[in-house]
N, C-alpha and C positions, 0 to 999 in steps of 0.2 A: 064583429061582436060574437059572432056564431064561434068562429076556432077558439075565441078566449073563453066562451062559458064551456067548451069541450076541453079547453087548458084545463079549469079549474075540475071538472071532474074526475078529469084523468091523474089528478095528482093525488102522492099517496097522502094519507093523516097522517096530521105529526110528524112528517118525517123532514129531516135538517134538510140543510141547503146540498151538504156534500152527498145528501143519501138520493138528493132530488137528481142529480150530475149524474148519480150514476143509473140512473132508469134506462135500462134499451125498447130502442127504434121495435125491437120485437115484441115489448109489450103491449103495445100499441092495439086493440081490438081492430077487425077490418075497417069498419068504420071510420076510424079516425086515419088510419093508412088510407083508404080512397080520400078524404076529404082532403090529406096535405099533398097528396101523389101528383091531385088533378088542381091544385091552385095554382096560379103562374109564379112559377119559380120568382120572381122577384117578390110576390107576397109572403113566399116563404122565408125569405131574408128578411122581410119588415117583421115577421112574426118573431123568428127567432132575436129580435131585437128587441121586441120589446118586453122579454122577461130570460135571467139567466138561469132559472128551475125550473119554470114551468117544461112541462113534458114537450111540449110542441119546439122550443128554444133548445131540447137538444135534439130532435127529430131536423132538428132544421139542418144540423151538422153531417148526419148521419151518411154515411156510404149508399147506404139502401134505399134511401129516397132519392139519391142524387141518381141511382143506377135506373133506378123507375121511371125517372123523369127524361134519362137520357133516352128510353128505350122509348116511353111515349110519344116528344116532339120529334124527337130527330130518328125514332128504329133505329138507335145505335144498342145495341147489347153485347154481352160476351167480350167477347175481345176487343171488338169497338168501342165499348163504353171503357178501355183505360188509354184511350186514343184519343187526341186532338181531331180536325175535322180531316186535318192534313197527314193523319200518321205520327201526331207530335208525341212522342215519348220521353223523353230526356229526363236524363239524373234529377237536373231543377227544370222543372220545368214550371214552377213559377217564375225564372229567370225567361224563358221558354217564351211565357206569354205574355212578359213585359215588351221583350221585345218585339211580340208581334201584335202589340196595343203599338207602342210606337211609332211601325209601319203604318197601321191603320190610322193613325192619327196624322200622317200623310196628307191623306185626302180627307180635312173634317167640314168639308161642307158636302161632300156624300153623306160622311159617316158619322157625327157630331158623336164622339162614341168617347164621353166625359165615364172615370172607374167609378164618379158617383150613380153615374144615368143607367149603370147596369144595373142596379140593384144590389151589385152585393159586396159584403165589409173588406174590410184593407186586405190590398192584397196581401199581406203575411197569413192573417187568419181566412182568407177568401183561399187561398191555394196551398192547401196541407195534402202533402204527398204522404202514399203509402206506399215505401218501399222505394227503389231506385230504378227500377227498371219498367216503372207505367203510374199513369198518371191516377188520382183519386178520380170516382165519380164524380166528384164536385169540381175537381181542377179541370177535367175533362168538358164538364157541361160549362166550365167558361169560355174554352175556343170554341164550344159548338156556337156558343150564345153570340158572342161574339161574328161568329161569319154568317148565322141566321141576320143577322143585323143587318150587314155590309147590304145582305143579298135581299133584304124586307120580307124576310118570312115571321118577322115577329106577330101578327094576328095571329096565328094559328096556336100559340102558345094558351089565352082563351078560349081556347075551343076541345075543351078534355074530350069529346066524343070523334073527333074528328081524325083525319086516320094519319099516321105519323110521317112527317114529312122528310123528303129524300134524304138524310142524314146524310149516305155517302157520298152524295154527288155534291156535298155543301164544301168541303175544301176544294175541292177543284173547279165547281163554279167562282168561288170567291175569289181566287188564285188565276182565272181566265181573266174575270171582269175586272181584274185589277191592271193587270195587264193590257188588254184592251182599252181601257179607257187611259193610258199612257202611250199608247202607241198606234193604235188601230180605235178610233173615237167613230170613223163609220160602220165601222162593221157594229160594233157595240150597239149605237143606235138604231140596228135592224133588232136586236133581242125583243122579244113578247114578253106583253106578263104570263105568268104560272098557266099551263093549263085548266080548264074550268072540272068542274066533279062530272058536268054531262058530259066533257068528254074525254074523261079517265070512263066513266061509266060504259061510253061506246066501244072506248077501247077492249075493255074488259066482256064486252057482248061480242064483239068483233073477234079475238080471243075462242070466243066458244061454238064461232062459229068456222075457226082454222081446227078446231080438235075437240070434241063434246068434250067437260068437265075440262077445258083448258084457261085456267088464269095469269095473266100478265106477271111475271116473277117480280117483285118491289125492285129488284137492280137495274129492272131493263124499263120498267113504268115511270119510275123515280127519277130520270132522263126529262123530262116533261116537267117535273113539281116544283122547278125552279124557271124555267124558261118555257113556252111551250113554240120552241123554234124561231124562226127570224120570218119577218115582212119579208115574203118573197118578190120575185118580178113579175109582171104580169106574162110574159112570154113561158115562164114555170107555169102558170097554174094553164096556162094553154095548153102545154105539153101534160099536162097529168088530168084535170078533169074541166068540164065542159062549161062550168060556170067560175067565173073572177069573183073571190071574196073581195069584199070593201078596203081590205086594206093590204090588197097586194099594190104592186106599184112598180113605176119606170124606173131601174135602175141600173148602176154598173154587171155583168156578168161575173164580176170576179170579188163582188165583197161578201162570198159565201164564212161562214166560220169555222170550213174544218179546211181551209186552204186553197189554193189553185194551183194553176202555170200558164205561160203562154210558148208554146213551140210553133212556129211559124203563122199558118192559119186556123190551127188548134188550138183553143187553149179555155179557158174558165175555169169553176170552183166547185166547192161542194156546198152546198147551202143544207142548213139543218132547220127542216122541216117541220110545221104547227102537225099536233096530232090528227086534226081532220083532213090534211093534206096527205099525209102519211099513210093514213088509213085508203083515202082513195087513190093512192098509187097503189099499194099492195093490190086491194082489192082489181084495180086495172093491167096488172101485171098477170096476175092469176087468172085474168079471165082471157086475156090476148098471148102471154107466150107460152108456148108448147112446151108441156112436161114442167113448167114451173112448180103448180099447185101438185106434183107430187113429189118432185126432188127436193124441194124445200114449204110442208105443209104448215110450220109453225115459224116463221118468218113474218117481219114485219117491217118496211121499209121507215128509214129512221132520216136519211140524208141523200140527196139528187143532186149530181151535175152532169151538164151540156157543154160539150166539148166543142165548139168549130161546128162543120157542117155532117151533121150526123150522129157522132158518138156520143152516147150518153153513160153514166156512171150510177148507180144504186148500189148503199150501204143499207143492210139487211142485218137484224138484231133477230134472234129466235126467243122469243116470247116466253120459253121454257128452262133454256138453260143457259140463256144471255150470250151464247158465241157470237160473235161479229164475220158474218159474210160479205164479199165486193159483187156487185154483178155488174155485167154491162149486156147492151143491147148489139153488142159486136161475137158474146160466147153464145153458148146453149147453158139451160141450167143447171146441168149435169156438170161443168165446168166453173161454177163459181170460184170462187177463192174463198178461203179464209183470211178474213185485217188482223185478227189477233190472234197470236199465241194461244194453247188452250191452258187451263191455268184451273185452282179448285172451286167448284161449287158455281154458280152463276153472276160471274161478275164479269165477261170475256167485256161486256159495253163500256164496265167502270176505267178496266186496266185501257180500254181502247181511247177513253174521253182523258183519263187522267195523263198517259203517253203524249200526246198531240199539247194540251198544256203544259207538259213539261219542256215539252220542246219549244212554243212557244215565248216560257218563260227565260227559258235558257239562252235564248237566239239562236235556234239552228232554224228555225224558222221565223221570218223577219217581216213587216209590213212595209213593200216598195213597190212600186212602176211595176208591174208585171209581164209589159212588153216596153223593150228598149228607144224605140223609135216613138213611143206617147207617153209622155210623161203624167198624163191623167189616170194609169191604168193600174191605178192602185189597187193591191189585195193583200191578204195572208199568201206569202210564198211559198211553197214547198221545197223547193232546192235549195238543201240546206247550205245556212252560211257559215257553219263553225262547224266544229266539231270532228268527228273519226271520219265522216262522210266527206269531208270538205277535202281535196289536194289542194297543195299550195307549195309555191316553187320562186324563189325569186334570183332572174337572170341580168346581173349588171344594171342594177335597181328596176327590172320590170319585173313586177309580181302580175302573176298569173295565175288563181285561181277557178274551181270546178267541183261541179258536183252532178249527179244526176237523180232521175228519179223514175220509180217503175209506175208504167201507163198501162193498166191492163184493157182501159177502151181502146186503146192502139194496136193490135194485134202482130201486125205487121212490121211497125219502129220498134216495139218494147221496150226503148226509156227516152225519156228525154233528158239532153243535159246541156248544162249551162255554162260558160265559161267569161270571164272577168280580165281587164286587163286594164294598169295603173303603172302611175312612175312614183317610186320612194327616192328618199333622200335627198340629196340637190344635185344640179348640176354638174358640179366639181368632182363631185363623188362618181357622176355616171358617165362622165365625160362627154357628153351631149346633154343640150337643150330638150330636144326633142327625138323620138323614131318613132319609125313608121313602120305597120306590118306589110311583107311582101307576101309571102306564100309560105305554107305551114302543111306539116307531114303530121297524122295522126295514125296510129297502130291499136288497132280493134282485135283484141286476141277472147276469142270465147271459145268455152271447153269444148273439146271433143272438135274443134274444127282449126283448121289453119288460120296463120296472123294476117288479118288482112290490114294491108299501108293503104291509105287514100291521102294524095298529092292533088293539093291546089292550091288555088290565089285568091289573097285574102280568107274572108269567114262570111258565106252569106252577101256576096255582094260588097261586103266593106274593106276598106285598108285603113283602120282607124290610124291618126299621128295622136300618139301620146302627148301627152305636154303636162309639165306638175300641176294638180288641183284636177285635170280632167282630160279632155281630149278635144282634138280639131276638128270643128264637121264643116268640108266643105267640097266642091268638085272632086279632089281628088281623093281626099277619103271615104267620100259617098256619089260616087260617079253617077247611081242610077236615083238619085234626091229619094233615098228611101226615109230619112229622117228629116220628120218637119220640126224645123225653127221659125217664130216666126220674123218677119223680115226678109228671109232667106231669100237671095239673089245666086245666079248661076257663080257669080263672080265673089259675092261674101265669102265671110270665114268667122267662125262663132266656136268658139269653145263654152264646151259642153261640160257643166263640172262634171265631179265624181267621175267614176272608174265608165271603162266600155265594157258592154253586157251584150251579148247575145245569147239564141238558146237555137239547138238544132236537137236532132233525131239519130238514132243508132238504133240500129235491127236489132233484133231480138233470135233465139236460135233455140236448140231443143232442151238446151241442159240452163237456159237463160242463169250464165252465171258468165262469166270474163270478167277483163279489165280493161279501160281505156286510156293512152299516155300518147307523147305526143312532143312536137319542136316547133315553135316558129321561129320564121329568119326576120328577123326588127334590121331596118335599116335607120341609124343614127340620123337625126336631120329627116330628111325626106326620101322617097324615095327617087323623086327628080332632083332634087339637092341632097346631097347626101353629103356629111360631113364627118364621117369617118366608117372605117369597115363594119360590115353587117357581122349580125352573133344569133346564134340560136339560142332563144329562151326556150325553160323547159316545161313542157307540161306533165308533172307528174302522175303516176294512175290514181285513175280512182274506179269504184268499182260497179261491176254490172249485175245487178241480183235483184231476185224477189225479194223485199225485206219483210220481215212477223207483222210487222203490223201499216196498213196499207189504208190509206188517203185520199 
């Protein structure tokens, strides 16, 4: 009743329907700009419905309140505000965002996400683009709206005093969680609600206590306003401070969110950390390792992994200008790494969160068994399965695949890498039923030093027998019963679907850059039965390096 007796005020005497059209958004007194700015966008549609002259019904259309509104709920402005949550620009991108209503309507018992339940009119007049190359403030604030949904940040839209919530991190949250809950449904269920205000507020004390007049940049803060980390294990909050919150818990090692591995007796993930967790790791770091609290004074731990017996992993966000540092408890501080590329202004965390879901989304990173021999040992993988990282070679239908990945808790190995092995096609085509690996030559050439060959039998213990659909486990391709089946007799034989997988170690050297390639000898049949001549499959390179942004 209040905006309609502010309608009729604000409208001119006497003047037509077409002179009423044409009133600007700018004439509007402050007053009535704060009272439309801060109503929740979907009243603003009900307003602008319910009269086509009135001053508020074209306020409601207007660029300038759609730009206001974007910049309030989501701190999206400037260049963000002609941006989808995701970067969506496109020529139509009201075509743009039908189709990513679509998708969303995928999953509509997450997202019951009806064009009428948004609040606002058809999509033709709901998405008026200006221009071809970015989208309207109004086109804009419907994929924010849209993935604030997905993600239940919609209260905060009533709440006009309340401070504006992580806009950037809302595509690529909504874009993890979608994926996640298709693929990875445990790791998901470790996700927390939003951080609370007391403790963005400690954050922000904590802050000023790494650097007088220092405040948490919204890039690196806004990491938290959607998630505030996962239910960690109870063996984490042992390792970082002295009392167990209520709702840490027994779990796997390896359903961290930003990934894992497993290389022999190493191996787990990176788990991303509640802000009061975070805070008392920092703070315990700073007080136990030498030279931290001056080599890096505005640093704030964001993510922890525990590798095997010993090496532990800390991702470090700078509070000031959002670079992303690795540390581990195997360097000195002075040694850190940089995870990301440096890039403009304070966004090193966004490009570092958004990278890792892309990858994610893409499949170079895959949710499987993370050690070969337990098929329980589910997580996010690191060693990519596609992509420019991935070799891949197929010898007389054995494909062989590999990838590695850089450990900088390891100091010693410097990467770990994985390798894969499968029969295509049939039979007929590969002129055996089955082979079997005998012994395999690998060639490690890293700069600045000589190629070194390492000759042996089988990988690790094993002489997997191929066979289509999977592989043979039994005495003699697992001599030493390293892989449990259960039932398994000395005398059994159990095919194992899917491909065989293991993962070993490769040193590391001063210039850590080379490449790794390689031959195994397959003997057709068996290797005590063998049913025709042996062939070397090939293992093509793949490569050995620090890569920009680090896991």
């Amino acid at each position: 009743r209040d905006v309609a007796r502010m309608g009729k005020r604000a409208r001119r005497p006497r003047a037509s329907g077409a002179e009423m059209a044409a009133v600007s958004f700018a004439a509007l007194d402050d007053q009535q700009i704060l009272v439309l700015a801060f109503l929740d966008p979907r009243t603003v549609c009900r307003v602008g419905a319910t009269s086509k002259t009135g001053i508020f019904a074209q306020a409601a259309t207007e660029d300038k309140l759609w730009a206001q509104c974007l910049a309030r709920i989501f701190g999206a402005d400037g260049h963000a505000a002609s941006r989808g949550p995701s970067g969506e620009a496109e020529a139509k991108p009201g075509n743009a965002f039908k189709k990513w209503f679509a998708a969303a309507k995928d999953q509509p018992r997450q997202l019951q996400l009806d064009p009428c339940s948004l609040g606002f009119p058809p999509w033709g007049a709901a998405l008026q683009v200006c221009g071809t190359k970015k989208l309207s403030p109004r086109a804009a604030f419907a994929l924010w709206y849209v993935a604030a949904k997905e993600l239940g940040m919609l209260p905060a839209f009533s709440e006009p005093l309340a401070a504006p919530l992580s806009g950037p991190f809302f595509g690529c949250w909504a874009r993890l969680q979608r994926r996640l809950r298709s693929e990875a449904a445990p790791v998901l269920a470790t996700l927390r609600p939003p951080a609370t205000p007391e403790a963005m507020q400690e954050l922000a004390l904590m802050c000023r206590e790494l650097q007088p007049d220092c405040a948490p940049h919204p890039l690196v803060s806004g990491l938290w306003n959607v998630h505030d980390g996962q239910t960690i294990p109870h063996f984490f909050y042992r390792q970082i401070v002295d009392n167990e919150p209520l709702d840490s818990r027994e779990m796997s090692p390896l359903e961290g969110l930003f990934g894992g591995y497993s290389v022999y007796d190493h191996g787990g993930s990176l788990w991303f950390l509640p802000l009061t967790a975070a805070m008392a790791l920092t703070r315990l770091l700073r007080g136990k390792i030498e030279g931290f609290k001056d080599a890096h004074p505005t640093k704030v731990a964001f993510a922890f992994g525990s590798y095997g017996r010993g090496p532990m992993k800390w991702m470090f966000v700078d509070v000031l200008d959002g670079s992303v540092a690795c540390g581990t408890n195997t360097r000195p501080p002075s040694e850190y790494l940089p995870a990301a590329p440096p890039g403009e202004g304070a966004d090193g965390l966004l490009r570092w969160f958004s990278e890792f879901t892309k990858r994610f989304e893409e499949g170079t990173y895959v949710h499987r068994p993370m050690v070969n021999e337990d098929r329980d040992s589910w997580g996010i993988c690191l060693f990519p399965a596609q992509g420019a990282e991935l070799s891949r070679c197929v010898t007389r239908g054995v494909e062989v695949t590999a990838s590695c990945i850089y450990m900088p808790e390891h100091r010693a190995q410097g990467w770990g890498y994985s390798l894969a092995f499968r029969l295509l096609g049939t039979a007929e085509e590969r002129g055996f039923q089955t082979c079997q690996l005998d012994t395999r030559i690998w060639n490690v050439e890293l700069e600045g030093e000589e190629r070194d060959t390492v000759r042996g039998d089988g990988v690790i213990g094993f002489f997997p027998i191929l066979t289509d659909g999977g592989w043979i486990c039994n005495l003699e391709s697992d001599p030493h019963s390293q892989y449990e089946v259960e039932g398994r007799t000395r005398k059994s034989s159990h095919v194992i679907p899917g491909e065989f997988r293991y993962q070993s170690c490769s040193q590391g050297s001063r210039s850590m850059r080379g490449q790794f390639s390689g031959t195994l000898l397959m003997v057709p049949g068996t290797r005590k039965k063998p049913t025709g001549e042996p062939f070397h499959a090939t293992l093509n390179p793949f490569r050995l390096y620090i890569p920009d942004f680090i896991y």
